[in-house]
PAZAPA-4460 file (N, C-alpha, C; in steps of 0.05 Angstrom, whole numbers, plus 32768, in hexadecimal, padded with zeros to 4 digits):
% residues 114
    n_x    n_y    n_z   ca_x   ca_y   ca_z    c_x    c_y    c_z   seq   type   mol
   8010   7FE8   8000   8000   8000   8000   8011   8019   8000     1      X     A
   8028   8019   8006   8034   8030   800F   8044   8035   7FEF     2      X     A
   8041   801F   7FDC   8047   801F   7FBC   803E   8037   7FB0     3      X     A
   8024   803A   7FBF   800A   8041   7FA8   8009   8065   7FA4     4      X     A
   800E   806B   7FC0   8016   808E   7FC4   8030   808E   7FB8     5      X     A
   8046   808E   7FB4   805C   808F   7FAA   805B   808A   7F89     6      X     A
   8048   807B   7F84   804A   8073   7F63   803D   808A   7F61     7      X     A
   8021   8092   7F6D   8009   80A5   7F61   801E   80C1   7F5E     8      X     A
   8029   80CD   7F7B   8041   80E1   7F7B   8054   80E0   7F67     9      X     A
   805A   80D0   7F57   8075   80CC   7F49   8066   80CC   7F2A    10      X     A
   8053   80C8   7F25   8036   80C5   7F0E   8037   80E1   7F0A    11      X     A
   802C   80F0   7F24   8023   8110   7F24   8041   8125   7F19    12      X     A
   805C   811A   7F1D   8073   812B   7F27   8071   811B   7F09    13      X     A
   8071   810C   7F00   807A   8105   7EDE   8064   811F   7ECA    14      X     A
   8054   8117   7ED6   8040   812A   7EBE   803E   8143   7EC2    15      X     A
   8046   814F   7ED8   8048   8168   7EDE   8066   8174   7ED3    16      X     A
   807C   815D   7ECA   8094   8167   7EC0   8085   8169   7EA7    17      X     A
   8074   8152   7E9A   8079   8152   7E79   8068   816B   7E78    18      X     A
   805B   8170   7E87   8048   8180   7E7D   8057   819E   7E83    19      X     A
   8070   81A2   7E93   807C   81B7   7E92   8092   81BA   7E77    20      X     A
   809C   81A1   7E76   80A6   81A5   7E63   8094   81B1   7E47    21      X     A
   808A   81A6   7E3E   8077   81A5   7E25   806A   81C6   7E22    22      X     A
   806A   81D6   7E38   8060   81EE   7E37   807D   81FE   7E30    23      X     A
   8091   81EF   7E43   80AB   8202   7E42   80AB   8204   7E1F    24      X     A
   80AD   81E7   7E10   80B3   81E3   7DF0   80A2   81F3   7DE7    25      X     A
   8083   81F6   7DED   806F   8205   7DD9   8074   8225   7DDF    26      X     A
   807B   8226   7DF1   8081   8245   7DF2   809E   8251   7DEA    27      X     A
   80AD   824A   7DE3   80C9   8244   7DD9   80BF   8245   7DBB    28      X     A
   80B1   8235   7DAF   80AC   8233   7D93   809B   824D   7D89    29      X     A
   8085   8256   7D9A   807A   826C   7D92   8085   8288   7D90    30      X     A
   8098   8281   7DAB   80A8   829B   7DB0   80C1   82A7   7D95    31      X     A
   80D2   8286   7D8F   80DE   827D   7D73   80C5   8290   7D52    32      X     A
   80AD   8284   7D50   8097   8292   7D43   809D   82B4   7D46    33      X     A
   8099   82BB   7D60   8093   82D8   7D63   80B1   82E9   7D55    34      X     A
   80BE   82E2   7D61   80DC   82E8   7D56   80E3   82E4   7D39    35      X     A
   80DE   82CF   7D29   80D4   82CF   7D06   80C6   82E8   7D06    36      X     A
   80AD   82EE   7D09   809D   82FD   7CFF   80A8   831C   7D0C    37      X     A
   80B1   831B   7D26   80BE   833B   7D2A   80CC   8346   7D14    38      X     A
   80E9   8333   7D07   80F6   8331   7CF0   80E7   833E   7CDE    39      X     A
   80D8   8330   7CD4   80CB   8336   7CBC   80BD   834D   7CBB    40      X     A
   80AD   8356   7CCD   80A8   8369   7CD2   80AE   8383   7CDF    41      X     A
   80CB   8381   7CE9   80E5   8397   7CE1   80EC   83A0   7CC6    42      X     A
   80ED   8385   7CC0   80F5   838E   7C97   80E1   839E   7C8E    43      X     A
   80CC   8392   7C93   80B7   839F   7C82   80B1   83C8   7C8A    44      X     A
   80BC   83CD   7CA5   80BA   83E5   7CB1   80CB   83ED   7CA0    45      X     A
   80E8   83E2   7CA4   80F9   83F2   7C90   80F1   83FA   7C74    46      X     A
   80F1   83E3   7C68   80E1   83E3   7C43   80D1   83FD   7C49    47      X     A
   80BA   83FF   7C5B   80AD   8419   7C5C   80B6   843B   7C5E    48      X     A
   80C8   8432   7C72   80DB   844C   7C71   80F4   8458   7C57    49      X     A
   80F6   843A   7C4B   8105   8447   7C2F   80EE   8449   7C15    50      X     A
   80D5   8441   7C16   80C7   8447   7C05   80B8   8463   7C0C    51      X     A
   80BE   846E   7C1F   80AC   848A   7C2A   80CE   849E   7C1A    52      X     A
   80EB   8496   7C26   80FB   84A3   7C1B   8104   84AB   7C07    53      X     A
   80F7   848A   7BF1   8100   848F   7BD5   80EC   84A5   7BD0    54      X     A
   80CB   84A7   7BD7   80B6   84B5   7BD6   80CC   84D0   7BD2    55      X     A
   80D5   84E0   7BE1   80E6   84FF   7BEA   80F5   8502   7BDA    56      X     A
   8105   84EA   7BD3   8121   84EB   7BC3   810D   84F8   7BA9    57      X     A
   80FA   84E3   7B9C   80F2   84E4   7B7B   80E5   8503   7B82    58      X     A
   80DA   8513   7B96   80C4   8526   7B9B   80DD   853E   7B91    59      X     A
   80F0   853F   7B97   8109   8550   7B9A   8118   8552   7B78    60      X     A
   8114   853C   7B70   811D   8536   7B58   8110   8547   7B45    61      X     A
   80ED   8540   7B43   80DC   8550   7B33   80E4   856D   7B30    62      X     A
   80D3   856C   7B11   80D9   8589   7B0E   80C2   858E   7B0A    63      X     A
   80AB   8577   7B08   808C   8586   7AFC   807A   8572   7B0F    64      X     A
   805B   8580   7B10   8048   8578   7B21   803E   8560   7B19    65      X     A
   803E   855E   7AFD   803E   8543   7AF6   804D   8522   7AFC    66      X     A
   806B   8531   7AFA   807C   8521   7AFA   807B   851D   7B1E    67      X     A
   806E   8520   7B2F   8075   8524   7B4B   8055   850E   7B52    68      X     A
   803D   8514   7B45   8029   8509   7B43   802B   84E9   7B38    69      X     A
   8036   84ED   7B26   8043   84CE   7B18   8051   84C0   7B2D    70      X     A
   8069   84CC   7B42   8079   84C2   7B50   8069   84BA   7B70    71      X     A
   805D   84CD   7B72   8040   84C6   7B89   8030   84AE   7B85    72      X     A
   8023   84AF   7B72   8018   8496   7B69   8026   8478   7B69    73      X     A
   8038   8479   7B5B   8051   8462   7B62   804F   845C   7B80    74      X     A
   8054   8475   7B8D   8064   8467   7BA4   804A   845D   7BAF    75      X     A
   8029   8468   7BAA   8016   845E   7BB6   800C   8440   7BB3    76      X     A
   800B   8440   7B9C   8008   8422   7B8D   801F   840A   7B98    77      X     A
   8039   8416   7B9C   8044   8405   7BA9   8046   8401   7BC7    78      X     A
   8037   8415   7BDC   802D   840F   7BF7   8017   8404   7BF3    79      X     A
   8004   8405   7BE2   7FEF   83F6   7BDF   7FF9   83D8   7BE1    80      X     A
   800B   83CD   7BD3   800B   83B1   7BCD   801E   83AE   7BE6    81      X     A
   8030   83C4   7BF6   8034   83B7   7C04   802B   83AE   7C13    82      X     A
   800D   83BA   7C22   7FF8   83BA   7C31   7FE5   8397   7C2A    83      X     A
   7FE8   839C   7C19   7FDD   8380   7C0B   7FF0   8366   7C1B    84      X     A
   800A   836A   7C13   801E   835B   7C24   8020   8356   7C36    85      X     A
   8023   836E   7C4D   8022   836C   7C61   8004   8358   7C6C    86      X     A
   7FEA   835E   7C64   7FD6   8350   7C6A   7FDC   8332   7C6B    87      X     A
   7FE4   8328   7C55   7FEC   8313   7C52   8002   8302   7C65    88      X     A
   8010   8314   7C69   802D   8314   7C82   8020   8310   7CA3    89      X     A
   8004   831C   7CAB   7FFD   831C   7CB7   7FEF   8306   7CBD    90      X     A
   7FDD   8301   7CAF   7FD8   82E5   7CA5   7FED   82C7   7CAA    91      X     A
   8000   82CB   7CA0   800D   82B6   7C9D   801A   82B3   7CBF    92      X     A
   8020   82C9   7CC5   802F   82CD   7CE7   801C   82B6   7CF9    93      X     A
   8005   82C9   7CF6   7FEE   82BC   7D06   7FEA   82A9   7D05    94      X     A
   7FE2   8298   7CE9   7FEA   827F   7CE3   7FFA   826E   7CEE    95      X     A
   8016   826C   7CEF   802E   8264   7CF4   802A   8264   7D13    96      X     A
   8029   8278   7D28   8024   8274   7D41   8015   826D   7D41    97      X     A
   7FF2   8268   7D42   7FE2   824E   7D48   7FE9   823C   7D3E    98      X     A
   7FFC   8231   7D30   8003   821A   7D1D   8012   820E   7D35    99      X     A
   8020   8219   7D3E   8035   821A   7D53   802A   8217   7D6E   100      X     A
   801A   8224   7D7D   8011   821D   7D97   7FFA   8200   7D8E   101      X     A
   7FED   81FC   7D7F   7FDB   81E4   7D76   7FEF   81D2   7D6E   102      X     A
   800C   81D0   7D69   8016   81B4   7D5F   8028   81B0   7D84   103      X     A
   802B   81C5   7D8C   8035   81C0   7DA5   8022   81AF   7DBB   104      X     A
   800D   81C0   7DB8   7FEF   81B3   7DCB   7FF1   8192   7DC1   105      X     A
   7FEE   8194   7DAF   7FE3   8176   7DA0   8009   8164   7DA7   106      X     A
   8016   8169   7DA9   802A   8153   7DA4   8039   8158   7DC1   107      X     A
   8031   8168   7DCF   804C   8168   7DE2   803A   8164   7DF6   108      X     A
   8024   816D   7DFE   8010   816A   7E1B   800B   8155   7E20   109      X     A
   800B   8149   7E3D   800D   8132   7E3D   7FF2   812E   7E43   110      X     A
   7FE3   8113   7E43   7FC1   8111   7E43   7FBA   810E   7E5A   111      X     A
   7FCC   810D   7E77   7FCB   810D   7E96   7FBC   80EB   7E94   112      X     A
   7FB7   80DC   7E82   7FA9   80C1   7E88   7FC9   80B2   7E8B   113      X     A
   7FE7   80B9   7E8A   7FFC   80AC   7E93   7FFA   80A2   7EAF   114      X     A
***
């Protein structure tokens, strides 16, 4: 009888590691996720700040209201699509981290029936 508390204790201290572990890994992997997508979405700040600069450079260049209107438009059409991008970027982030905390849940948690 004195088996039975010691197994059940040693049952609870097993599943309480896997189950520490398995959070330590899923949060490690998302955190891994968050850090991809910071990246990417540094670049993309930058890209913005040299497409606002080229914007000044070509504005300086012009010599006519046309030619400055032509150069406005460009640079709009091309924040448009980056906007488009970015949506998509957002999308995919989001994606990727629930991809990530759901393959963690599903493969690392243990079912406590050990």
């Amino acid at each position: 009888m004195v088996s039975r508390p010691a197994d059940a204790s040693t049952s609870s201290f097993k599943l309480g590691k896997e189950q520490t572990e398995a959070m330590l890994s899923m949060h490690k992997e998302v955190l891994d996720a968050y850090e991809q997508a910071s990246r990417a979405w540094l670049a993309r700040v930058k890209s913005e700040i040299d497409l606002w600069s080229g914007l000044a450079a070509k504005f300086s260049a012009t010599r006519s209201v046309p030619e400055a209107m032509s150069a406005y438009q460009e640079c709009v059409a091309q924040r448009m699509q980056m906007a488009a991008e970015d949506g998509q970027r957002l999308l995919n982030d989001c994606q990727k981290i629930t991809q990530q905390i759901t393959r963690s849940l599903s493969n690392g948690w243990p079912s406590g029936n050990t």
